[in-house]
DRENRO-205368 format. One record per residue: residue in one letter; x negated, y negated, z of N, C-alpha, C, CB in turn. Coordinates in steps of 0.05 Angstrom, whole numbers, plus 5000, padded with zeros to 4 digits. Glycine has a CB too. Example, Ala and Ser with C-alpha at 12.3 -4.5 7.8 and 13.67 -1.06 7.14 Angstrom:
<sites>
A473651145156475450905156473650665156477450895181
S474350455142472750215143474249995157471850125114
</sites>
This chain:
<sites>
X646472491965647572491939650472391940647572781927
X651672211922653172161927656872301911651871941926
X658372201910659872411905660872451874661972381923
X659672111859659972161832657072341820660471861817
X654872391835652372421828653372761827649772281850
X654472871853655273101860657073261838656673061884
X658473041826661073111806659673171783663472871800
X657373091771655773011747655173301753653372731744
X652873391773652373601769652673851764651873591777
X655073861782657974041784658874141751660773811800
X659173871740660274061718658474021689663773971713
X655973841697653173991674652374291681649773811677
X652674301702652574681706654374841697652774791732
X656574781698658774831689658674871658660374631699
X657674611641657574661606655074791608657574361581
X652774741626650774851617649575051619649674771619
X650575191634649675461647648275381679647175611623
X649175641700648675631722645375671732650475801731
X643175871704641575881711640175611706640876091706
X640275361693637875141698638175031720637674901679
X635474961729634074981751633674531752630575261743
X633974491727633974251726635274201709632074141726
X637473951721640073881708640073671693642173831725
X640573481670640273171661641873051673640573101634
X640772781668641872681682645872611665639572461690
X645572651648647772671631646472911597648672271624
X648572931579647372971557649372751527647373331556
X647572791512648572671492650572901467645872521480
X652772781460655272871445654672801411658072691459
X652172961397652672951373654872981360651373061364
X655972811344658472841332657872751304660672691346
X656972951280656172921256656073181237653672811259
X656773221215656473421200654473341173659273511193
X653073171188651073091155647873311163649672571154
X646773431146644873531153641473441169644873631133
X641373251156639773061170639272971192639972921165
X642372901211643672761234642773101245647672611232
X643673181241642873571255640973561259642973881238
X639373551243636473601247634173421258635573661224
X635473241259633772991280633973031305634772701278
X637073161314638173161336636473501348641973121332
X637073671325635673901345631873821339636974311331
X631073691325627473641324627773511353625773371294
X628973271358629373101391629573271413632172921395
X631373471409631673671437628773931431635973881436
X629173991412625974141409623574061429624774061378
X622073761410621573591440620873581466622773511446
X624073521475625073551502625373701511626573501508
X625073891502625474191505628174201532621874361514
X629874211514632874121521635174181497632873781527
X637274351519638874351507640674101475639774401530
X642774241460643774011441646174101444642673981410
X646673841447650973871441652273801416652873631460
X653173961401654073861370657773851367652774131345
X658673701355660673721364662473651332660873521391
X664473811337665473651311668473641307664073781284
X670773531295671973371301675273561290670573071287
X677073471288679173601284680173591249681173481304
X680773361248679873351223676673361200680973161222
X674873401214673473501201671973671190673073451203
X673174001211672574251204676074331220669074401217
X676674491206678874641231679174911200683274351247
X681075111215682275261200682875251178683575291207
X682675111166683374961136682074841119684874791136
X679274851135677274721121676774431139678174691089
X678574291127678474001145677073891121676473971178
X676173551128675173401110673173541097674273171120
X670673761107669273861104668774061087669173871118
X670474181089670674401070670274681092667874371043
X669274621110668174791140670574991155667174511167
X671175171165672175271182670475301204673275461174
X672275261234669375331252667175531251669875381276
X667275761238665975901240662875871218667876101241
X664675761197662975571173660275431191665475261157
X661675221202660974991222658775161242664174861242
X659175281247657175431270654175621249659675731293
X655675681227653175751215651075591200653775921200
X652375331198651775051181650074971208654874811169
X651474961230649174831256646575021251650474881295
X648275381258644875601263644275531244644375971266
X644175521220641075491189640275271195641675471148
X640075051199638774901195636474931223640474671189
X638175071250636575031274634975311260638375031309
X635075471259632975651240630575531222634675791219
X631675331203630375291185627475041208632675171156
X629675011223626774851245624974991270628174601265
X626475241268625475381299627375341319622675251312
X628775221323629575181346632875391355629674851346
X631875521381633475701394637075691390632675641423
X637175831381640875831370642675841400641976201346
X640775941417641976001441642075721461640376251453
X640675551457640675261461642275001456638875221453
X644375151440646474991425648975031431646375031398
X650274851444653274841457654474711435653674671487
X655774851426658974741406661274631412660274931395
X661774411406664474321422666174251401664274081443
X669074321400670874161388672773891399672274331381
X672973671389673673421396676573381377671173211391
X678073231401680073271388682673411389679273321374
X682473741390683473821383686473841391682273931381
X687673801368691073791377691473771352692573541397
X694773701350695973711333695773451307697973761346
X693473341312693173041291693373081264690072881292
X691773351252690873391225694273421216688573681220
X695873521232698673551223700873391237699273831227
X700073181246701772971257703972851236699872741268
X703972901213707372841195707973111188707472611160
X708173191207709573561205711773541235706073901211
X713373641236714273661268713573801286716473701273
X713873721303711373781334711874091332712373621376
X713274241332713074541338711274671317715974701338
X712074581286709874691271706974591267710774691248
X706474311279704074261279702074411303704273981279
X703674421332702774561345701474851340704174541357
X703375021319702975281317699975241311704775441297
X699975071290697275011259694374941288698474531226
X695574801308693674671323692374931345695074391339
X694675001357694175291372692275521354697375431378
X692875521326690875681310687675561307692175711283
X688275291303685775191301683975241323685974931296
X685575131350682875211377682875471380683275091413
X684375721371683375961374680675971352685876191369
X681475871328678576011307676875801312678976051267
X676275571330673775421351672775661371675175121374
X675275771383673075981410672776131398673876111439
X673976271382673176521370670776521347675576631358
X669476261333667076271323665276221349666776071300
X665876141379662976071403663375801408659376101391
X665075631395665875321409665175461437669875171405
X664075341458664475301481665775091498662675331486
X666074841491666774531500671074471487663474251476
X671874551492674074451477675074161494676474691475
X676173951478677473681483680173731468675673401471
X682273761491684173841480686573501479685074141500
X687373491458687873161449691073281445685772991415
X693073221456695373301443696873021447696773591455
X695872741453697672541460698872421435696372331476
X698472421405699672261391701972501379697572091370
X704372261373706772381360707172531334708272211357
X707872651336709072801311711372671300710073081319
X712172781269714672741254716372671275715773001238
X717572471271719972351296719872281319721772491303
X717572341330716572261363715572011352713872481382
X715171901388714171561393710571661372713571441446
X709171391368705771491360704671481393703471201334
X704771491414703171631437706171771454700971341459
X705771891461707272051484706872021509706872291482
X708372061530708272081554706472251558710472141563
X705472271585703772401593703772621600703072311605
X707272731618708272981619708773131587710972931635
X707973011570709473221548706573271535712273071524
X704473101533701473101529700773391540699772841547
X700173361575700173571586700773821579701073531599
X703173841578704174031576704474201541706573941590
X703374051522702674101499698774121501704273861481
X697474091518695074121520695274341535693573911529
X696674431563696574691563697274861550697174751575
X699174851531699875091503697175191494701574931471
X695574971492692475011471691275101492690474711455
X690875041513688975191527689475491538688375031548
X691475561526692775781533692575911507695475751546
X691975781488692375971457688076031461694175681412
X687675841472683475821473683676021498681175391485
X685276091512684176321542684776601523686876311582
X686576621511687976811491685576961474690176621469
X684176741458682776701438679976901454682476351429
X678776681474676276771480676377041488675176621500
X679377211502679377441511678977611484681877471527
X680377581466681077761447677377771430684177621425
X676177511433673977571424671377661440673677381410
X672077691465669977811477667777641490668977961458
X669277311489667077031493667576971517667476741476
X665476801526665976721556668776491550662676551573
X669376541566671676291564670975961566673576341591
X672475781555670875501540670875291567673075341506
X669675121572671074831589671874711579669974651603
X673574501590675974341577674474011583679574431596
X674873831564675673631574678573561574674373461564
X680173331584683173251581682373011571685273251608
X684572861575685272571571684872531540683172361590
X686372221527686172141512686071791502687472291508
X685571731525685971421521682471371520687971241549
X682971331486680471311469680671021453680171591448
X678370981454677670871424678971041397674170891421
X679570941379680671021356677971221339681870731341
X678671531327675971561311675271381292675871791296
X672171441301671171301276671270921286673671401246
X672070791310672170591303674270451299671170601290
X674870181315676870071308676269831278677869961336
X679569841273679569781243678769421247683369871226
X679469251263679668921267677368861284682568811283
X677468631287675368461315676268481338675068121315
X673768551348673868641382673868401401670968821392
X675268391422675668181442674368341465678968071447
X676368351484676068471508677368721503677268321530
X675968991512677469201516679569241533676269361521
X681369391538682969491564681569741573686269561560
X681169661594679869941609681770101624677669871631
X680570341627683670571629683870491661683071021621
X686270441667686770451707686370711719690370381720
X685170651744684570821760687371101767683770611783
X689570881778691471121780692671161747694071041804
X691471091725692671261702690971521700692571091672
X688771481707685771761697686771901719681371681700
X687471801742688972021769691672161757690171801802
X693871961752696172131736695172331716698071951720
X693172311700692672451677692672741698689672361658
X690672771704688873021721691673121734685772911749
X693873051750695373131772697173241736696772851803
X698673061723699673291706699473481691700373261697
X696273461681695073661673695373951689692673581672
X694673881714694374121739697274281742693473971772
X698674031742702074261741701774311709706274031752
X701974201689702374411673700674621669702674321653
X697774591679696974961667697775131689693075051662
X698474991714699675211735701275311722700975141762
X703675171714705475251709705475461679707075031711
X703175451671703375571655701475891651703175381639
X700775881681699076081688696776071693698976221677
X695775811682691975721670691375661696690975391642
X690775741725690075621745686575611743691475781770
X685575911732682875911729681875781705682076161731
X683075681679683175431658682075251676686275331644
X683775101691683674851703681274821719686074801719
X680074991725677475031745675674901738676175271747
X676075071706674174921678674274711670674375001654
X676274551674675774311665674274061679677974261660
X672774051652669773871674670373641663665773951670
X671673521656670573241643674273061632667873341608
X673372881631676672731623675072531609679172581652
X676772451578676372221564678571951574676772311532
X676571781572677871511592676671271571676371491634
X677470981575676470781564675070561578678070711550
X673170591577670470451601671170171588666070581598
X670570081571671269901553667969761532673069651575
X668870051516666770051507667870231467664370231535
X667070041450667970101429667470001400669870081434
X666769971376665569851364667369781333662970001364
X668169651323669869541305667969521278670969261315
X669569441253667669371230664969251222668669261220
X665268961245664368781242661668711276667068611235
X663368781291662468741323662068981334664568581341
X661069041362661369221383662069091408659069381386
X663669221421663269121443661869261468665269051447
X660469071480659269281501659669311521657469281506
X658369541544659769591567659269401575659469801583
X660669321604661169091624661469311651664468861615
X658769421662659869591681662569471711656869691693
X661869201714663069081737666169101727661768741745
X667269091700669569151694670969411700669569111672
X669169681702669369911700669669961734667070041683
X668869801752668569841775670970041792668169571784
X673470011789675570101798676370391785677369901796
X675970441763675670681743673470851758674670581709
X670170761760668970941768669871001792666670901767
X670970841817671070941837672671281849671970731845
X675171211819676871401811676371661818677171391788
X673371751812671671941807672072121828669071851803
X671971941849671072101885673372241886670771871920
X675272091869678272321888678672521858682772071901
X676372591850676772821824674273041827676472651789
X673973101844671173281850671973491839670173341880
X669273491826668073601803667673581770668773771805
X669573241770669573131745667073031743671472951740
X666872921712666072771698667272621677664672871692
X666572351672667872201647665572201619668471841658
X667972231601666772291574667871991561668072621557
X665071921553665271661532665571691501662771491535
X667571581488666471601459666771371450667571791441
X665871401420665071111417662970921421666171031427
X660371141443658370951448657270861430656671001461
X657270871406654470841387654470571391654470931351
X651970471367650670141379649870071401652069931378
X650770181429650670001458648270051467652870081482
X646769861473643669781481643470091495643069451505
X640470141515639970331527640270221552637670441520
X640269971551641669881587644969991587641769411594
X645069911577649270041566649270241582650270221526
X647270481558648070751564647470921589647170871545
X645170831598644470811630645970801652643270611635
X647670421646649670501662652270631659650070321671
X652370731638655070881635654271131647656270931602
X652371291648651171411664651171431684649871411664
X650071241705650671211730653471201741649471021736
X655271091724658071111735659271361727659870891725
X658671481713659571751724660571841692662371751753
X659171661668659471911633657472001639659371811592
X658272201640655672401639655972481607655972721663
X657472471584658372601561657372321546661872721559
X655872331528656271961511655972171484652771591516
X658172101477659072161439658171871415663572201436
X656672011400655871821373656072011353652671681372
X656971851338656571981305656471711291659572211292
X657571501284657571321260654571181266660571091257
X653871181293651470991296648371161282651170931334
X650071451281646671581271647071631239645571951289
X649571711224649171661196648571311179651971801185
X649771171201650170861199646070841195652270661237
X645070971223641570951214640071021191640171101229
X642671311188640971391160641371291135641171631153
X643471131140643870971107642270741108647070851097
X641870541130640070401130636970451119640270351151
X636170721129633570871114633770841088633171171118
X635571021068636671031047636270771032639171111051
X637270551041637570311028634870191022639370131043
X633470251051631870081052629570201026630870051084
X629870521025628370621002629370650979627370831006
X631470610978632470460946631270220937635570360944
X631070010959629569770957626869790943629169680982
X624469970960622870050959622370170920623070210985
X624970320921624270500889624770280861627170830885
X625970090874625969900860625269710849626469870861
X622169640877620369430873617469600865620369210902
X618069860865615570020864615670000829615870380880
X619170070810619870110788619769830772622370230791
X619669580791619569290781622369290768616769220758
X624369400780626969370778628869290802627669600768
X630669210800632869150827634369340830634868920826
X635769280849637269570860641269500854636269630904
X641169170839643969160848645669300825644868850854
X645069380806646969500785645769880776646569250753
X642369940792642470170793641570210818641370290775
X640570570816639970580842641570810864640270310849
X640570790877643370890905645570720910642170900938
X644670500911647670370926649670320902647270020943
X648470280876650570200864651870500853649769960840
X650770710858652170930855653870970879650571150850
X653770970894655070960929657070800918653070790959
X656970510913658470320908660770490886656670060897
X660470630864661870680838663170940854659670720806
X662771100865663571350884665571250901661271480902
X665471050916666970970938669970780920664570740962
X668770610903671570510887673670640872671070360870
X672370890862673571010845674771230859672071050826
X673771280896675671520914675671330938674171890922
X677471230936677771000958679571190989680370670940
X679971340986682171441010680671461033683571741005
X677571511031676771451063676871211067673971541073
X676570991057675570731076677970531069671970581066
X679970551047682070471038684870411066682470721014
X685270211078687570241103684970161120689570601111
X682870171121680670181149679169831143677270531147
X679269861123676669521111679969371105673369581062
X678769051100681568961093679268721089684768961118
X680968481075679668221069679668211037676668201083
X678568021033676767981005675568130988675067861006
X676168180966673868400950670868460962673268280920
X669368220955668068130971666768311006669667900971
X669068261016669068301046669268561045671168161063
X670668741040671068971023669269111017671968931003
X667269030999664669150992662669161008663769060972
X662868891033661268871043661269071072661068631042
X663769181071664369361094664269651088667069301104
X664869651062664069881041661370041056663169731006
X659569871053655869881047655269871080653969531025
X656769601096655069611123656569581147653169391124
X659169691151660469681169659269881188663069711162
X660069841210658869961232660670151235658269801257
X663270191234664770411227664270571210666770371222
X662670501186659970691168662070921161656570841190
X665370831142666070971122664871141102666870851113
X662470951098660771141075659671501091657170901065
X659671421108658871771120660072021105660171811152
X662771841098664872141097663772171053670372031108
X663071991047661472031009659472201014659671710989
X657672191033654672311022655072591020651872261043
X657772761020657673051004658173020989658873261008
X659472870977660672850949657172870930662972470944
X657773020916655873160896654672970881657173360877
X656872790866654572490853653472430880656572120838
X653872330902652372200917650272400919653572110940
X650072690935647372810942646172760914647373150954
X646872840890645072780863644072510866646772800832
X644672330876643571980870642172000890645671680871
X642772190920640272110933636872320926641372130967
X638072550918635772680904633872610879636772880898
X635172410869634572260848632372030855637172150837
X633071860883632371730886630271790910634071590885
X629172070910627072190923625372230911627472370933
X626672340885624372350863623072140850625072490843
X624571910849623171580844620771510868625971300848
X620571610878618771490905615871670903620771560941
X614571570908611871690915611271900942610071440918
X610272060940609972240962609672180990608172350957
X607271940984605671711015607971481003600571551012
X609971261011609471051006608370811019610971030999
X607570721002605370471007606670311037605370190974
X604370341061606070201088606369971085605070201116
X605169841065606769431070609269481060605269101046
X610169681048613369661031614169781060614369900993
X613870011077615170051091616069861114614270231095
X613469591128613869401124615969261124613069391111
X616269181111618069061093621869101087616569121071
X621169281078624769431078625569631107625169711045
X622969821119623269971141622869871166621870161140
X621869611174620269561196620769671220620169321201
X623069821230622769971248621470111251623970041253
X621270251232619770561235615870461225621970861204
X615270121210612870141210610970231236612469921202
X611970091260609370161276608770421280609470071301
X610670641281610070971277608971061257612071141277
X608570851229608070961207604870881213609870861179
X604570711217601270591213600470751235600470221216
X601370831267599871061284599571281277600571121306
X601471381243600871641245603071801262597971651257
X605171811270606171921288609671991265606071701320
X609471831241611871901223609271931198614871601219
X610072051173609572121156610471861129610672381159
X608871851121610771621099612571691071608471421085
X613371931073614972141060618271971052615272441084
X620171961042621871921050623772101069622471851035
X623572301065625372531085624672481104625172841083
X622072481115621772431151621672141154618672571168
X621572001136623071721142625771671148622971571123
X627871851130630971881140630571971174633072161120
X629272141175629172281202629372151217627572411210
X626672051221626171851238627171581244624371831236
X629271501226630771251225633171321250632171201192
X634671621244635671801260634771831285635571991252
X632671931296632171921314631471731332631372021313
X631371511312629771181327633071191345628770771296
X634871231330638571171339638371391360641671241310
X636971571361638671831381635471711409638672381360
X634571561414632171501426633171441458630671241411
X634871251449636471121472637971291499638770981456
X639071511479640471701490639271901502641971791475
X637871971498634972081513634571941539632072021495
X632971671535633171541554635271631577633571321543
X636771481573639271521584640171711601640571531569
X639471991591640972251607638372391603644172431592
X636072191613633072411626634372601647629972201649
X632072841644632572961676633172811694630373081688
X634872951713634872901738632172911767636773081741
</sites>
């Protein structure tokens, strides 16, 4: 075995518990709060009869609600109902928060954003987060926008010290950590992708050595034990328009990194889109963690569309002035603040990034209440069976499952399964060992 293979294991036992008897070979990092994306992901591990990792984001549930409306504890009962409403074991579900630091309050100054952030990863462990990614590198009110690495540190041990605090007072096992922060941007970078920069070997080494003096120094020696995993940039990341994909021979000097970090692992984000050869080898070099979220709501709007299409040629009507999209479309212009600063170009170009960017802005509408009404609306336009040449036609992915019989021609387990066609790969990918 070798010593990144050794490291992989080391700390999937570590998130996963000491009693499995058989380890994956990695796992996959759901990162989604749409109900659907949930439920594809725990029907897939059902299955596999395998654990699920759900994860969700700083700004998108924290103490305050977040984009969401969610507090973690919200967030954890929003994961158990639905895994209820499918069967599947509540006790099978690792919670992670991503992120967390002081971002949601980054035009506040660093001491008070910290407090807000230190509260936030306590009410993560204290609803059962187990996974925390503690992110404290971007600036606050008056600081540089990235920080040094000593002051990162040493503001990531504050949090992991408010999460050792937390888990005591609530009676929880205590959480694992990932570190690092040299990421892909959430959600996607805003321009066209060239070449990535991939993170240097002795930068992912500096990370880990300052980390280690600051939780010494801050008492966290048995913290640091826990920490299984570091976010790094393989060079792998996906923009409006493009993705780019891994290039393992680029990564070569990064993975090697690994041997002198025993008991790590590297956490990817950003994989979505990248073939299943990609994710394989990101695998083998030592992510054991691959995070998606825009690539599996991005699937389910593709479903969506394609059965707006469908309700439209069934109705002997078009879809471009009613429908779903042109309600999507009238929702998104008239509350522009998610995708508004992210799309840029031409009206035109605009709309067209609106509807099909791979950064898949539209994710953050489908709570908005007109939208769930337009898509319930446009469930009830559809026929119970629909006709497989239309599926065909607007679905063809999902036809050949439809004509074996193995999908339903429903639209709901058509969203599903559009979903899971996206979460397929990743499976692949982090089979058993």
């Amino acid at each position: 075995m070798t010593a990144i293979e050794e490291n992989r294991q080391t700390a999937l036992q570590k998130l996963l518990g000491t009693g499995k008897l058989a380890l994956p070979r990695g796992i996959t990092s759901v990162c989604s709060a749409h109900p659907l994306v949930i439920e594809a992901a725990l029907r897939r591990a059902a299955a596999e009869d395998r654990p699920v990792l759900v994860e969700a984001t700083c700004n998108q549930v924290n103490q305050e609600g977040g984009y969401t409306g969610m507090t973690p504890a919200d967030f954890r009962r929003f994961i158990e109902d639905i895994a209820a409403a499918v069967g599947f074991p509540a006790e099978r579900i690792i919670l992670g928060g991503d992120h967390l630091g002081p971002n949601p309050w980054r035009k506040l100054p660093a001491d008070e954003a910290m407090v807000r952030a230190s509260a936030m990863v306590a009410a993560y462990v204290e609803a059962g987060f187990e996974k925390i990614h503690l992110d404290t590198s971007m600036g606050c009110a008056g600081e540089p926008a990235a920080l040094e690495d000593e002051v990162t540190a040493a503001r990531a041990a504050l949090l992991a010290k408010a999460a050792e605090e937390a888990a005591h007072r609530a009676g929880r096992r205590p959480p694992v950590y990932i570190i690092g922060t040299e990421v892909p941007p959430p959600g996607g970078a805003t321009h066209a992708l060239q070449e990535i920069d991939i993170t240097r070997a002795d930068a992912a080494l500096k990370t880990l050595a300052v980390h280690r003096v600051s939780f010494a120094e801050a008492g966290l020696a048995s913290a640091m034990e826990r920490v299984i995993g570091m976010v790094v940039q393989p060079g792998v990341e996906f923009g409006n328009t493009n993705v780019a994909l891994y290039q393992p021979d680029r990564a070569i000097g990064l993975i090697r990194s690994l041997e002198e970090m025993p008991g790590l692992i590297f956490e990817a984000h950003s994989t979505d889109y990248q073939p299943s050869s990609a994710l394989s080898a990101l695998i083998d070099g030592g992510f054991a963690i691959l995070k998606v979220g825009p690539g599996l709501t991005f699937a389910l709007r593709e479903a969506l569309y394609g059965l707006d299409a469908i309700a439209g040629v069934l109705a002997g009507t078009t879809a471009q002035t009613t429908g779903l999209a042109a309600a999507m479309e009238a929702i998104m212009v008239e509350q522009p603040a998610h995708w508004a600063g992210h799309y840029s170009g031409s009206p035109e170009e605009e709309r067209l990034q609106r509807h099909f960017s791979y950064s898949d802005r539209i994710r953050y509408y489908w709570p908005n209440p007109r939208a769930s009404a337009a898509v319930d609306e446009l469930f009830s336009r559809l026929p119970g069976d629909i006709p497989e040449s239309l599926i065909s036609q607007y679905l063809a992915r999902l036809y050949p499952d439809v004509v074996s019989k193995r999908i339903a021609p429903n639209a709901r387990e058509l969203c599903l399964a559009a979903i899971d066609a996206a979460l397929a790969p990743y499976s692949a990918a982090t089979a058993m060992q």
